[in-house]
N, C-alpha and C positions, 0 to 999 in steps of 0.2 A: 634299362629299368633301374640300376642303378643308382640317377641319378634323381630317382622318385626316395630314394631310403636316407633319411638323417645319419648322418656321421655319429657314429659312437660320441666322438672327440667334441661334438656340435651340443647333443642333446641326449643322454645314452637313454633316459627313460622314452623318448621319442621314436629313436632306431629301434627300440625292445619292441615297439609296436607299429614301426611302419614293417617290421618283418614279418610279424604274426599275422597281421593283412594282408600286406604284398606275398604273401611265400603262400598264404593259401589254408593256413591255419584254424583259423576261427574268425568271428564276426562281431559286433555290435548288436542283441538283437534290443525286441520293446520293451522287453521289462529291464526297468533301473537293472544294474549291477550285475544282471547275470549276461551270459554269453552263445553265441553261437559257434559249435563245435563243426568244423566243416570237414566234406571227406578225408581229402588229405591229412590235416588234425587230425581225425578221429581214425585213419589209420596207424600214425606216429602211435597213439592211444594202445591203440588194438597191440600194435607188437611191445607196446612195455605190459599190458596185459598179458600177454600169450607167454611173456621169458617170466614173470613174477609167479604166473596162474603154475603155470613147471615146476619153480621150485617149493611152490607152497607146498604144491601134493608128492614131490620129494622128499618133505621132511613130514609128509606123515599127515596135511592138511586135507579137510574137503570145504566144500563150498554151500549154503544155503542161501537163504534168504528170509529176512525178517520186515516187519510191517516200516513202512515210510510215515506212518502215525506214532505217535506217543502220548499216552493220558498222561494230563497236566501232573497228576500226582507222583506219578513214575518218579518225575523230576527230583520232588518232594525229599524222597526217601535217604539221599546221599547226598549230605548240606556239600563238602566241597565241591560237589559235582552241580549241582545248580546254583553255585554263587558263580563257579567258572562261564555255564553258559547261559546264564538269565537272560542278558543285555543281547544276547547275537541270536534268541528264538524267534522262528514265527510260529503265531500262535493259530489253529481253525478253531473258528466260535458259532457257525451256523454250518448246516448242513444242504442249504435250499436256497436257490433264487426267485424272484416273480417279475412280472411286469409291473411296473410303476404306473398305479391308475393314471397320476396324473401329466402321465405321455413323456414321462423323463429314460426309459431306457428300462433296462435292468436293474432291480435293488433287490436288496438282501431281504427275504421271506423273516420279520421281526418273532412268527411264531415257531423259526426250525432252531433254535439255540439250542445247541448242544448241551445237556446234562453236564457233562465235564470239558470241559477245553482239550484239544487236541494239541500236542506239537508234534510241528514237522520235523524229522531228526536233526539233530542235528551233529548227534553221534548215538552207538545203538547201545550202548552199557545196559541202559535201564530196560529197554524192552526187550535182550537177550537175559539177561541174569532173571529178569519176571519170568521168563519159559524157559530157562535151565533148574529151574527149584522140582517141575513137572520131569525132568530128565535124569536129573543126578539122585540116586539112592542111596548107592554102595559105590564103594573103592571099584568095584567090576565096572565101574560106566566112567574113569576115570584114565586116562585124561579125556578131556573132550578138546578137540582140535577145528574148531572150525572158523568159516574165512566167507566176507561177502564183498562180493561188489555191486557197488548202488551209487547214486545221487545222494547229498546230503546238503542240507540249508543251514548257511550261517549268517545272520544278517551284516554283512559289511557295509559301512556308508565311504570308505573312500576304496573302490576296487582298482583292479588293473588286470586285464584276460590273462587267464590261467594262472599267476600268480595267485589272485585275491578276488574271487568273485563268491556272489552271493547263494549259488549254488554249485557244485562242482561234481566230480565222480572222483569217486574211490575205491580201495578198498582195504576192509577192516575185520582183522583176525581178533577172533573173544576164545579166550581159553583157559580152561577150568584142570585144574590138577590137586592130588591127594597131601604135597607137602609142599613146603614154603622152597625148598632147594629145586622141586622141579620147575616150579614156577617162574624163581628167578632164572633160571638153565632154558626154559624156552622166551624169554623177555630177550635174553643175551644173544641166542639163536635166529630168533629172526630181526636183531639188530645188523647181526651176519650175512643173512638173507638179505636185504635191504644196500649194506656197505658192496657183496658183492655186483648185486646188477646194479647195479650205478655207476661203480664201476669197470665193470665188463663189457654193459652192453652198452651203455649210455657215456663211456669212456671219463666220468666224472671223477676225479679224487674226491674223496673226504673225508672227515675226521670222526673217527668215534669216539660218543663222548657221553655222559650223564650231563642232567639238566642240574639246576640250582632249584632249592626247593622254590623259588618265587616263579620259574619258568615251569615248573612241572603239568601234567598234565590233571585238570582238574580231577580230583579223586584218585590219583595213583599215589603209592608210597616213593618210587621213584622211578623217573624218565628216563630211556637213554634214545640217542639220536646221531644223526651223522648228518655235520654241515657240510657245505658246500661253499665254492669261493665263486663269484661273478666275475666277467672283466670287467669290471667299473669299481673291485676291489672291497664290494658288499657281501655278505655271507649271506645263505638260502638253507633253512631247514629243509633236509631232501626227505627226511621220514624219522617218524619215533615208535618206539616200543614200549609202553609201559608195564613196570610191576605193580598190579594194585592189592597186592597183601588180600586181605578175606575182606575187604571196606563193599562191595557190593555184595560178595555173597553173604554180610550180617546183613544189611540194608535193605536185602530181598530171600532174606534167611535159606539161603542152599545151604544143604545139609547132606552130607554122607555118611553112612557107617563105615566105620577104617575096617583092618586085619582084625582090630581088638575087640572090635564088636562094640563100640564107643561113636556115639555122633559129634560129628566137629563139622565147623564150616570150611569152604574149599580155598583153595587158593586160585589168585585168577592173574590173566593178563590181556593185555589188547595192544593194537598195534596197527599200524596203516601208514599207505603212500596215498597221492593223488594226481589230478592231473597237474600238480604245479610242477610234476617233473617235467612237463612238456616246457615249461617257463623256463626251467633251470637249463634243460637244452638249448635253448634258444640261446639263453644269457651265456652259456661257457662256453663255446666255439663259433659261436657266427661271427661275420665279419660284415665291414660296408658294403658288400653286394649282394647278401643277401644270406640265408641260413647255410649252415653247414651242419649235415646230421651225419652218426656217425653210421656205420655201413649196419651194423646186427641189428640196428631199430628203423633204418629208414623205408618210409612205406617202399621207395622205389629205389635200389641199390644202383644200377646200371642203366641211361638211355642210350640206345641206339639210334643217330640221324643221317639216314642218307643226304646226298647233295649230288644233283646233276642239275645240267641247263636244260632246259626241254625235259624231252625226253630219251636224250644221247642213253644209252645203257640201261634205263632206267629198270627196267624187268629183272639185267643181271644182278645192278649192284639189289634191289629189293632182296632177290632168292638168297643172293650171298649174306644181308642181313639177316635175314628170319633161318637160315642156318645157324650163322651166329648166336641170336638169343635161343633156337633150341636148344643150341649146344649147351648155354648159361642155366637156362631152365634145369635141363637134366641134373646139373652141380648146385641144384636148388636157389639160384641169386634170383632176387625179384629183379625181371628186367623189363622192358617194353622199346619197342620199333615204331616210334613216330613217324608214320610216313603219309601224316597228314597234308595235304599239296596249300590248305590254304594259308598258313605261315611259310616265311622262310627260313634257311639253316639258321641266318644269324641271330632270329627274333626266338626259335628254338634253344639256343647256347644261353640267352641271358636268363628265359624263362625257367631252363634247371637247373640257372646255377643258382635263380634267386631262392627254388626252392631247396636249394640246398643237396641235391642229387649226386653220391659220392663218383661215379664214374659217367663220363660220357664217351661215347664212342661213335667218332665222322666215318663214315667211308664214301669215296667218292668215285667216280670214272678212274683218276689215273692211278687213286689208294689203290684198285682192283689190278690194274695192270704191272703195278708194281709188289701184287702181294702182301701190302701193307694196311695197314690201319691208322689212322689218331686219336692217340688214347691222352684222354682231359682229365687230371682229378683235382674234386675239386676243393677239396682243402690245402694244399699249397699251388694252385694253378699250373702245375705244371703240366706241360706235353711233350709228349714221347710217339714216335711213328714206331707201327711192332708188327711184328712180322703176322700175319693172318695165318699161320701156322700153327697150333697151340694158343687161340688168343683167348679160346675161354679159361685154359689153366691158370694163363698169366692174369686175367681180370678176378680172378677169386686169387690168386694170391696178392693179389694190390689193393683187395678188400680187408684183409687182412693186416696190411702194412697201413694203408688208411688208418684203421680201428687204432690199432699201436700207438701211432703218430699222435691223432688225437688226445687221444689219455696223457701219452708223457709230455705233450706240451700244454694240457691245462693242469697238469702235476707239475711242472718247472714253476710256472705261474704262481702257481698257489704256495710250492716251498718257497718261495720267492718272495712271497707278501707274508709270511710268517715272522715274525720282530717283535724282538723284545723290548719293554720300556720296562726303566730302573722307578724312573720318577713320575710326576702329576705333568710337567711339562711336554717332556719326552712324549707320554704318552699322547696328549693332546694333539703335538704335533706331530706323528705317525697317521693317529686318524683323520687328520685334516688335510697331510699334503703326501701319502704312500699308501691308507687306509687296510684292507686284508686283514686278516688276526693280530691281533695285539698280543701278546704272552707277557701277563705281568699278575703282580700278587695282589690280592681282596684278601681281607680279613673275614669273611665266611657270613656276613652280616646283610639281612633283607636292605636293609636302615642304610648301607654303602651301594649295593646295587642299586639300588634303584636312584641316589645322590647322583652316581657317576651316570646314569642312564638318562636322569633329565637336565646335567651339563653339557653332556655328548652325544646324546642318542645312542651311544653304544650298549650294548647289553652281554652280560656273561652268555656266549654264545656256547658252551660247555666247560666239563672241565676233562680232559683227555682221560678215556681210560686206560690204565699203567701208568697214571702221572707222574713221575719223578715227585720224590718230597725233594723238597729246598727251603730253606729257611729265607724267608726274607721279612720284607714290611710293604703293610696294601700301601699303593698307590696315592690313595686318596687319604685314610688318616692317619697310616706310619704306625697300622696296629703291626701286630706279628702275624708271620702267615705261614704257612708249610707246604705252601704250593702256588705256585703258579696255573694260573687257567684263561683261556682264551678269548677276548673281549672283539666285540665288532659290529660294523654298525650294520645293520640288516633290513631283509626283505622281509 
């Protein structure tokens, strides 16, 4: 199956997608630019859902749900906030179809035009802060903490599955508080939230950081976020936070009474990941034969495949499996006993390793008489014969050491591609023959980013929070600078 998937080395945006395919991930479907989420995908899904949904309501979250509609004026009301998303809405403008008298199909009913235009979200600022003005009274209903996951449309014209497509899932924390200092304190907080699973469960390093005011997110006073590094040496927004000061709660005038007995408007925030983390999985540890997921998120942590000829043993080695994965079960690892007869072992072994299946385990006629097992994993390929004595303790603690391994070697990687350039040259050519962050000085100016951004394609991908001051001179026009911050070319 292997030798179905492009070589990193060959084509990397190629391999990005013969493994989304081949592994079993998502689909092409009919409509331009969007996608089809397939089991397996939307399991991966399910369990960064299930570790995020955890801590959200750890730190005091809950969950609703708000309309997939938005009146056209909503938009209106928060000019940075629809100059950011004008260009990427879609708009409803009829509510009705008919037959086409004259035998052409279905068309659009010219007399159901909608009063006002609808849009379909494309983030939910405007139609929660419209039905928080109905919630918020008093400091007593303060803070308000809540968190949705939904589908959201952004119209893209150049996609690429679960990266960058035209509809995708999310989800998106909106939260309302009585002072500017708590506000910023939960923006910070679930920057945290965010850095840790990505981290821990999805084994990814990255970097926190604040955006550039020219990157920030339409309508917030400031971004922060945590990149991520690809193996092809590209950074990936894995998720941002934003502080947006009172900018929507003047724009949809929420109001509370403080202690003092005084109306002021609230302070807010919002925040969200998507499914591009299934992307960024993909891109940080897979290799040429196929995915490698890390063991906390993969739909299926352990397969178990028998192997006999005929039917020599077959009944015994079966029971001795399905004792095996009881055993896993109980120590809670998603596992499964393939002992489907019409594949064989071998076309078994490629099939999970292309999906990326952190453990597999052979047992066979003479494994059985020898008390032994072979134990496969599959992020360094190696095999080990282990005593069937204790084999589920030792498979949950290899799930373990997996998860580890993982993380520290796409951390070596990433501290690896982290480089500084002094100069315009330097820097040039880091991004063109070592690429990964650049760590060099901007003069703090929209007018330089964006110069350097349409020379190189790179873009201030943050600037680290706790930055070190340094004096130096930007890169590009030898202004003065007090910091160094991260440039690179991105997803």
């Amino acid at each position: 199956m292997s030798k179905e998937i492009t070589s990193r080395a060959q084509d990397y945006a190629q391999w990005y997608n013969d493994l989304v395919i081949k592994g079993g991930l998502a689909d092409y479907s009919a409509v331009r630019g969007c996608m089809v989420i397939k089991p397996y995908g939307f399991a991966l899904w399910e369990n960064m859902q299930a570790g995020l949904d955890r801590m959200f309501k750890d730190t005091g979250h809950v969950n609703a749900y708000f309309p997939l509609f938005i009146p056209k004026s909503f938009l209106s009301k928060e000019a940075a906030h629809v100059e950011g998303f004008a260009k990427e809405c879609a708009v409803v403008t009829h509510y009705r179809l008919k037959n086409d008298p004259n035998g052409g199909g279905v068309v659009v009913d010219p007399e159901a035009k909608l009063e006002e235009e609808l849009i379909i979200r494309p983030t939910s600022e405007t139609i929660i802060w419209n039905t928080y003005k109905d919630w918020i009274q008093s400091y007593r209903d303060l803070p308000l903490l809540i968190n949705q996951w939904c589908n959201v449309v952004r119209w893209e014209m150049r996609t690429r599955l679960f990266l960058r497509t035209a509809e995708f899932l999310w989800q998106e924390g909106h939260t309302a508080h009585s002072t500017k200092e708590e506000a910023v304190a939960e923006a910070e907080k679930m920057l945290d939230v965010y850095a840790t699973f990505v981290e821990e469960f999805m084994a990814v390093p990255v970097i926190r950081g604040i955006k550039t005011i020219s990157e920030r997110f339409a309508g917030a006073e400031d971004t922060y976020c945590i990149e991520a590094l690809m193996q092809d040496g590209k950074a990936l927004q894995a998720g941002t936070s934003h502080f947006l000061g009172q900018n929507f709660a003047k724009a949809f005038d929420v109001k509370f009474l403080n202690k003092e007995n005084q109306l002021e408007h609230v302070w807010a925030t919002s925040w969200g990941v998507s499914t591009r983390l299934v992307g960024a999985l993909v891109m940080a540890h897979s290799d040429d034969q196929g995915l490698i997921l890390p063991p906390k998120i993969a739909p299926l942590q352990v397969v178990i495949v028998p192997v006999y000829k005929g039917d020599e043993k077959k009944a015994e080695i079966n029971a001795k499996a399905k004792e095996i994965m009881n055993q896993l079960k109980n120590l809670g690892v998603r596992v499964k006993f393939d002992d489907n007869d019409n594949n064989r072992p071998g076309w078994k072994f490629a099939e999970y390793e292309m999906k990326g299946v952190p453990v597999r385990l052979a047992l066979g006629a003479r494994d059985m008489e020898k008390n032994v097992i072979e134990v496969a994993r599959r992020d360094t390929k190696e095999k080990k014969v282990v005593s069937l004595d204790g084999i589920a303790q030792y498979v949950e603690g290899l799930l373990l050491d997996i998860q580890h391994g993982l993380f520290n070697k796409a951390k070596a990687y990433r501290d690896a591609h982290i480089t500084q350039a002094s100069n315009w040259d330097e820097f040039e050519k880091l991004l063109d023959e070592k690429g990964g962050f650049i760590s060099a000085h901007w003069d703090g100016t929209a007018e330089t980013e964006a110069t350097i951004k349409e020379k190189t394609k790179a873009t201030v991908r943050c600037i680290p929070l706790n930055n070190p001051k340094e004096d130096g001179k930007c890169i590009l026009t030898g202004k003065p600078s007090t910091q160094r911050v991260l440039f690179a070319r991105a997803y």
